[in-house]
LOZA-692227 format. One record per residue (C-alpha): residue number from 1; residue in three letters; x, y, z. Coordinates in pm, 1 decimal. Example, Ala and Ser with C-alpha at 12.3 -4.5 7.8 and 13.67 -1.06 7.14 Angstrom:
2
resi;resn;x;y;z
1;ALA;1230.0;-450.0;780.0
2;SER;1367.0;-106.0;714.0
***
This chain:
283
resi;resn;x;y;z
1;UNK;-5089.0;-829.3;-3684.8
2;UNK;-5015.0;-901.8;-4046.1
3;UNK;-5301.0;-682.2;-4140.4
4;UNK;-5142.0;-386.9;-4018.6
5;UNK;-4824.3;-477.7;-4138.4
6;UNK;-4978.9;-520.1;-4486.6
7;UNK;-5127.6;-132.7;-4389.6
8;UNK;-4797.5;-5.5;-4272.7
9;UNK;-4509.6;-159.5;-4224.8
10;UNK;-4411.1;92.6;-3939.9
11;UNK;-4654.5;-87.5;-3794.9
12;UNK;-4425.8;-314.8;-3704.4
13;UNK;-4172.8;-63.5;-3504.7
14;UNK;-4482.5;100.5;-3339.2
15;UNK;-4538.2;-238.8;-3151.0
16;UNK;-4210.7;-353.9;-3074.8
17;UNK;-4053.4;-12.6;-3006.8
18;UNK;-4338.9;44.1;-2732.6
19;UNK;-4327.6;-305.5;-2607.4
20;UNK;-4118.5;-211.2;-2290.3
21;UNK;-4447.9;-35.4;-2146.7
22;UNK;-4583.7;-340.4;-2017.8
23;UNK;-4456.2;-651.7;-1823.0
24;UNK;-4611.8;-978.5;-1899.1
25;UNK;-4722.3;-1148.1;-1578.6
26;UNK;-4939.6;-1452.5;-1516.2
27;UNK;-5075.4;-1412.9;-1869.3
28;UNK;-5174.5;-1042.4;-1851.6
29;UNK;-4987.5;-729.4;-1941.0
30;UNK;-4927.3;-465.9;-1674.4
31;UNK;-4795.1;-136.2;-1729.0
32;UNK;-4470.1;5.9;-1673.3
33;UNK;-4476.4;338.5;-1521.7
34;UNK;-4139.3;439.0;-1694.3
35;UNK;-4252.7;430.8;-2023.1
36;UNK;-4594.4;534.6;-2146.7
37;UNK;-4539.0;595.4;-2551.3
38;UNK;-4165.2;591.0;-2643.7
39;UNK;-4227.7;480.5;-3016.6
40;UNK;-4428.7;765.6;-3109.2
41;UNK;-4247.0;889.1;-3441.2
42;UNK;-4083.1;710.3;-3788.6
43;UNK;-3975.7;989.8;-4016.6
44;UNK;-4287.4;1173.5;-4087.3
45;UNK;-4557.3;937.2;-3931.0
46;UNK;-4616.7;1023.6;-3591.9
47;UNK;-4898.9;814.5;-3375.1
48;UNK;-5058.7;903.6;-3027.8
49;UNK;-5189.0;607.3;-2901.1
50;UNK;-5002.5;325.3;-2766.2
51;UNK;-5099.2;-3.6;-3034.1
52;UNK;-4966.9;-222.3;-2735.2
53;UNK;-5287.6;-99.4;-2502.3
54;UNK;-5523.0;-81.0;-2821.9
55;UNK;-5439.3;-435.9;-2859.9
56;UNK;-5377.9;-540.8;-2498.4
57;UNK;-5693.6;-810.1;-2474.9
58;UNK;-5557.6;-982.2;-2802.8
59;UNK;-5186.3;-1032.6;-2725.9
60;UNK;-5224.5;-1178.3;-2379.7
61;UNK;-5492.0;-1434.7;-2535.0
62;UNK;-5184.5;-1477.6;-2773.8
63;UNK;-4933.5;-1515.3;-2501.3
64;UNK;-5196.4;-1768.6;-2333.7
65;UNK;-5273.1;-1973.3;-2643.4
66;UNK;-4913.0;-2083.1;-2747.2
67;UNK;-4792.7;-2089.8;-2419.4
68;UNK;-4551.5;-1781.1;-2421.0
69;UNK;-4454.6;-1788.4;-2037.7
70;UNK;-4337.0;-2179.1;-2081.9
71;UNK;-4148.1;-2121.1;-2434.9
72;UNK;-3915.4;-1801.4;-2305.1
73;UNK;-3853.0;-2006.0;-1939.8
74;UNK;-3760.0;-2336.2;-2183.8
75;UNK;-3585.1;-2113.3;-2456.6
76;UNK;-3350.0;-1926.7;-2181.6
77;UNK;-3045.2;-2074.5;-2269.0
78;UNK;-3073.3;-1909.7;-2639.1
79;UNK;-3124.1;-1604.5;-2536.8
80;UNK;-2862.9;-1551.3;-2257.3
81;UNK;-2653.9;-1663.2;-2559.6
82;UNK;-2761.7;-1364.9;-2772.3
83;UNK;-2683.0;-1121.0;-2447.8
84;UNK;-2330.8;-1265.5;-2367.5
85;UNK;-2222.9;-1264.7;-2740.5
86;UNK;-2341.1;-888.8;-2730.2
87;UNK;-2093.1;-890.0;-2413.7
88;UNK;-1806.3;-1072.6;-2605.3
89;UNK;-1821.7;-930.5;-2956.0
90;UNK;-2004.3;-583.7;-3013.6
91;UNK;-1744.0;-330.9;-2868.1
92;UNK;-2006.0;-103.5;-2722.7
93;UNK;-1721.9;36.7;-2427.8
94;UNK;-1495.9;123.7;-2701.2
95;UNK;-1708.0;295.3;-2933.9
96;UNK;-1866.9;478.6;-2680.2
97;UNK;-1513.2;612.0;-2572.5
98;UNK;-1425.9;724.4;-2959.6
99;UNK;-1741.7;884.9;-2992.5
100;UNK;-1717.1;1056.7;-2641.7
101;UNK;-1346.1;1143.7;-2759.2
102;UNK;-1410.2;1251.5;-3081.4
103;UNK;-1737.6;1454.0;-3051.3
104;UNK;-1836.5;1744.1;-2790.1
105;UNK;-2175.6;1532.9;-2716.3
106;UNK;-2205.1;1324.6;-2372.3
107;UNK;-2431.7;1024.7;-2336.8
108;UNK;-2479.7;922.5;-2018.8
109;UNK;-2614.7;531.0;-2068.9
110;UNK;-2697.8;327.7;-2343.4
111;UNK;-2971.3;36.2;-2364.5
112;UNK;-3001.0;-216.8;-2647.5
113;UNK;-3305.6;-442.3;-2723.6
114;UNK;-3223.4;-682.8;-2922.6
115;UNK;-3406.9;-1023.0;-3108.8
116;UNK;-3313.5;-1276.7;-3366.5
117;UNK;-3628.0;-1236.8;-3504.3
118;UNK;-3559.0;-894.1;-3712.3
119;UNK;-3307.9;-938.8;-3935.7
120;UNK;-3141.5;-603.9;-4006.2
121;UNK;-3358.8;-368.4;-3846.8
122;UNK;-3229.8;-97.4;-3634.8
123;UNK;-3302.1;246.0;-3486.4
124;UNK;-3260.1;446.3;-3202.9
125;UNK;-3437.3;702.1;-2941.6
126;UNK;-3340.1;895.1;-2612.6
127;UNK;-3449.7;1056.2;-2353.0
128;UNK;-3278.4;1376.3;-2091.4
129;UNK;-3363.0;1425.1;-1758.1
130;UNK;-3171.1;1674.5;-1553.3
131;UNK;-2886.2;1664.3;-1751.7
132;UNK;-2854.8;1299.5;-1770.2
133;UNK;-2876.4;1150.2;-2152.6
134;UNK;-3021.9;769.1;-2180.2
135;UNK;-3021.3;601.5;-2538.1
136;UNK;-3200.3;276.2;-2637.8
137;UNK;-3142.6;80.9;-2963.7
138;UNK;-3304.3;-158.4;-3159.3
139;UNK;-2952.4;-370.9;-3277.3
140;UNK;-2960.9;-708.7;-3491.0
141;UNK;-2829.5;-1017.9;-3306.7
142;UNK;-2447.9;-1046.3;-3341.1
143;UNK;-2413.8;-1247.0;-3687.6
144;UNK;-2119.3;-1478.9;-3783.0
145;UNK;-2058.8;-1475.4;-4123.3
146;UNK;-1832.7;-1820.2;-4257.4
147;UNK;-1684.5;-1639.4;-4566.1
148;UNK;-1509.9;-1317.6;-4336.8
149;UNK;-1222.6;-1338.9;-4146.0
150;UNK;-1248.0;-1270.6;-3791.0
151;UNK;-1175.1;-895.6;-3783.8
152;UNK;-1435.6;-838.9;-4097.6
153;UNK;-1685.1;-1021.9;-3895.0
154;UNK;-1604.4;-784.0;-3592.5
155;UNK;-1568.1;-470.2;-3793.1
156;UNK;-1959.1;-594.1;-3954.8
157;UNK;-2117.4;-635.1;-3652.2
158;UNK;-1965.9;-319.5;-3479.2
159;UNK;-2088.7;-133.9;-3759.9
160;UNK;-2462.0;-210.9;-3743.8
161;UNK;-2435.2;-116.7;-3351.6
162;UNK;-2176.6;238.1;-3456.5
163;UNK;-2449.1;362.1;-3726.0
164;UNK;-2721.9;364.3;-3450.0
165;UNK;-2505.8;489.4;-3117.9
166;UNK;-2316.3;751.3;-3352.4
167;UNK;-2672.8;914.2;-3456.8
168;UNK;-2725.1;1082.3;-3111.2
169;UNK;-2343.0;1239.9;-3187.4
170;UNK;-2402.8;1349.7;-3549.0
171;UNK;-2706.2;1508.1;-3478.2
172;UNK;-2630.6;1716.8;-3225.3
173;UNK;-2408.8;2001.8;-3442.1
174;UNK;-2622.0;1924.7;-3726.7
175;UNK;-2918.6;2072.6;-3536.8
176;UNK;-2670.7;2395.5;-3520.7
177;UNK;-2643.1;2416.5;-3908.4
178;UNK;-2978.7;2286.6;-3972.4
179;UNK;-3053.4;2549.4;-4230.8
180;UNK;-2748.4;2531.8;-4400.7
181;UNK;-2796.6;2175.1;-4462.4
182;UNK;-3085.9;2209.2;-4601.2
183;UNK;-2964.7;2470.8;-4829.4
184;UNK;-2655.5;2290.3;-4898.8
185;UNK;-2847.6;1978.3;-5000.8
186;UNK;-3204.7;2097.7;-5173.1
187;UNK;-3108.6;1976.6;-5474.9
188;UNK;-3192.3;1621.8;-5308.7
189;UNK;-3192.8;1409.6;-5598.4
190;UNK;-2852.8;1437.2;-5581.9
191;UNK;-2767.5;1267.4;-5344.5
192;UNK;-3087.0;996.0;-5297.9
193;UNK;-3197.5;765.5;-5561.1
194;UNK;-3548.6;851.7;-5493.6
195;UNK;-3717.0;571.4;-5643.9
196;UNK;-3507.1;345.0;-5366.2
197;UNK;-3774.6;218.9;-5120.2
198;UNK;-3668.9;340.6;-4754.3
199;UNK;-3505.9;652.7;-4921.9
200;UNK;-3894.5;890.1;-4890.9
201;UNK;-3790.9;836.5;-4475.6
202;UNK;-3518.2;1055.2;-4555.0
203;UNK;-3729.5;1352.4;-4655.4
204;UNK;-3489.7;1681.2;-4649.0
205;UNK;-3129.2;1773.1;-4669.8
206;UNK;-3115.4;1728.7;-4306.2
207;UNK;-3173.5;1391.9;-4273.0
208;UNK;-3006.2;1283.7;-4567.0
209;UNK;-2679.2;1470.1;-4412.9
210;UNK;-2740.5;1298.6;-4083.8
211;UNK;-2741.8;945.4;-4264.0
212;UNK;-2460.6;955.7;-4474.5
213;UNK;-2239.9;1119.1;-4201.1
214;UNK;-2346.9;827.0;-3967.0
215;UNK;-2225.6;596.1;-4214.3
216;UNK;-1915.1;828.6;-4303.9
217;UNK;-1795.1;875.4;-3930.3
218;UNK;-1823.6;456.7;-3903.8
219;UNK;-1520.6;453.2;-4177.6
220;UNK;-1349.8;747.7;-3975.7
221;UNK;-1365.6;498.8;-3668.2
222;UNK;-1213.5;194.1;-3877.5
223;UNK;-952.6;385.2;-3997.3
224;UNK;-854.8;504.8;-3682.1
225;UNK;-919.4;132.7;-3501.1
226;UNK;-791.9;-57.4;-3781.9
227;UNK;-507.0;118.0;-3905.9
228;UNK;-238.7;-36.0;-4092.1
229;UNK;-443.2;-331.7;-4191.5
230;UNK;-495.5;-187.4;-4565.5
231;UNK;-695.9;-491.4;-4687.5
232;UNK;-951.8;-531.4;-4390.6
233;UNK;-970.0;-113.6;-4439.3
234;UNK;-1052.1;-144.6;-4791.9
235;UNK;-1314.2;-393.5;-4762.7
236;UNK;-1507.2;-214.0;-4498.3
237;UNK;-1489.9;89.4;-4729.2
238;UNK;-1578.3;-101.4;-5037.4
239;UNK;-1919.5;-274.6;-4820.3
240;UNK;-2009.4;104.1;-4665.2
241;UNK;-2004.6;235.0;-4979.6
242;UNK;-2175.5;-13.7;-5135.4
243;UNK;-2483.1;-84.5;-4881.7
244;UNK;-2527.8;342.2;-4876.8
245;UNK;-2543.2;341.6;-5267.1
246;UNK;-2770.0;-6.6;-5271.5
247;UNK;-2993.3;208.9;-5005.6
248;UNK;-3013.2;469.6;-5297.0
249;UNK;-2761.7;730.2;-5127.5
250;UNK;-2567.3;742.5;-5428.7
251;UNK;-2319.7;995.9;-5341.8
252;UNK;-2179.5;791.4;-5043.7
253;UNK;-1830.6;731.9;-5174.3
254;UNK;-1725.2;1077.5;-5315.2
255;UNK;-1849.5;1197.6;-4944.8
256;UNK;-1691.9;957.6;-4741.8
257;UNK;-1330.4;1071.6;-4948.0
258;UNK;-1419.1;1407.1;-4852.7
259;UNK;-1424.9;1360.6;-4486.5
260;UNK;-1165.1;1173.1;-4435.6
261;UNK;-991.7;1422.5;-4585.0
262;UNK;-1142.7;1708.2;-4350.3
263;UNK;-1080.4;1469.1;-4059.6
264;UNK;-686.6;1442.3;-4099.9
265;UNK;-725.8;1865.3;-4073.5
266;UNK;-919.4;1895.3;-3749.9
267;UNK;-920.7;1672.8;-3428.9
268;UNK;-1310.7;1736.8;-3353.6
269;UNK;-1574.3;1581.6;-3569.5
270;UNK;-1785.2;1941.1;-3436.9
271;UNK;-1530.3;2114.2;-3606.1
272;UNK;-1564.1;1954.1;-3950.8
273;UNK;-1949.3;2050.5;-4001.6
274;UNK;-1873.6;2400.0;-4191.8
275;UNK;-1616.1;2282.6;-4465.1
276;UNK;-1856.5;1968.5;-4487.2
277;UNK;-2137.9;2177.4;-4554.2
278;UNK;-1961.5;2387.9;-4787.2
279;UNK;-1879.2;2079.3;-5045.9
280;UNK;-2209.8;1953.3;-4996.5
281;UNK;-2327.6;2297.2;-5174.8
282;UNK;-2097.6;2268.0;-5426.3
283;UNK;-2163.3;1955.7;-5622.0
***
């Protein structure tokens, strides 16, 4: 395993986004008839062979070496935590609602795999059958920060959970003006610091677009939930702004000021997209 993460990195999502395939049972991994290669794409790198089946025979001599079926039934206490503080603190219900409010987009259910063992790692896929919409995400554990109040603590972890969910909403009128975007935004050092690793998984207008409006439509969702508290507002703005820049999307601020301004002129997200656009070309 560390060889191919030394290879690729991505290596790492290719495994644990297709791990739902199989069940573990008695020591060997059986397949799951739902899901046959769900992880098949990061950004430009697409793979068609499931690494979980490639390296079936080694994992379950893993999973029988250090005992895995013993540690998870001994360890279930800490991760029932992780679900019910999911439960308690993440807001899922209500964000869903804004988003269902505020956008023309339906999603139909949501799944989240989490683990403690990421860090900060998230990203999301979907699938639509027959009209019906699922999403799963790959969240962080809730984290507890001692130096934040309360709310900031809330308003942090409901953010890494918003900036996934609120992908399958920006993207969906985004796919309408596709072209424009691109247009809009070829000049693309403008608005990535390429040299900023993670930045070349952003490689057109379009997805550059899609990623700071993610982040932008999180601050239209804390000004709307947390209005009136001026301090708490200005430090979620201040950290937004600041994580998109330190991720090389140096622009971030200047368009976040820009759509809240847009925002207070139309009650649809949808209907923002053109005027969006428009500035975008302009700067």
């Amino acid at each position: 395993m560390d060889s191919l993460l030394v290879k690729n990195p991505l290596n790492y999502i290719f495994f644990t986004g297709n791990a739902q395939t199989y069940f573990l049972k008695n020591e060997v991994l059986t397949p799951n008839s739902n899901y046959i290669l769900p992880a098949n794409r990061v950004a430009n790198v697409k793979i068609d062979v499931n690494p979980i089946t490639t390296y079936k025979k080694e994992i379950e001599a893993f999973a029988k070496k250090s005992n895995f079926n013993e540690f998870y039934k001994s360890e279930k206490p800490f991760y029932d935590k992780i679900i019910s503080d999911y439960k308690q603190y993440s807001n899922l219900q209500k964000q869903w609602n804004w988003l269902e409010k505020n956008f023309d987009t339906k999603i139909n259910s949501y799944i989240v795999y989490t683990s403690a063992l990421i860090n900060g790692l998230n990203y999301t896929g979907g699938y639509e059958n027959n009209n019906f919409h699922l999403i799963e995400m790959v969240l962080p554990t809730i984290q507890k920060e001692k130096d934040r109040s309360e709310k900031n603590n809330e308003a942090f972890n409901t953010r890494s959970m918003f900036t996934e969910i609120d992908h399958n909403y920006v993207e969906k009128p985004s796919v309408k003006f596709k072209s424009e975007i691109n247009t809009a935004l070829k000049d693309r050092e403008k608005w990535v610091n390429t040299k900023t690793y993670g930045t070349e998984y952003y490689p057109d207008g379009y997805k550059v677009f899609n990623e700071y409006m993610t982040y932008g439509v999180f601050i239209l969702y804390a000004e709307e939930i947390y209005k009136g508290d001026t301090k708490l507002l200005q430090e979620i703005n201040n950290e937004v702004n600041g994580v998109m820049i330190e991720r090389g999307f140096i622009k971030m601020k200047e368009f976040n000021e820009k759509l809240k301004n847009l925002r207070n002129k139309k009650k649809k997200i949808d209907l923002i997209y053109p005027e969006l656009i428009k500035w975008c070309s302009l700067q």
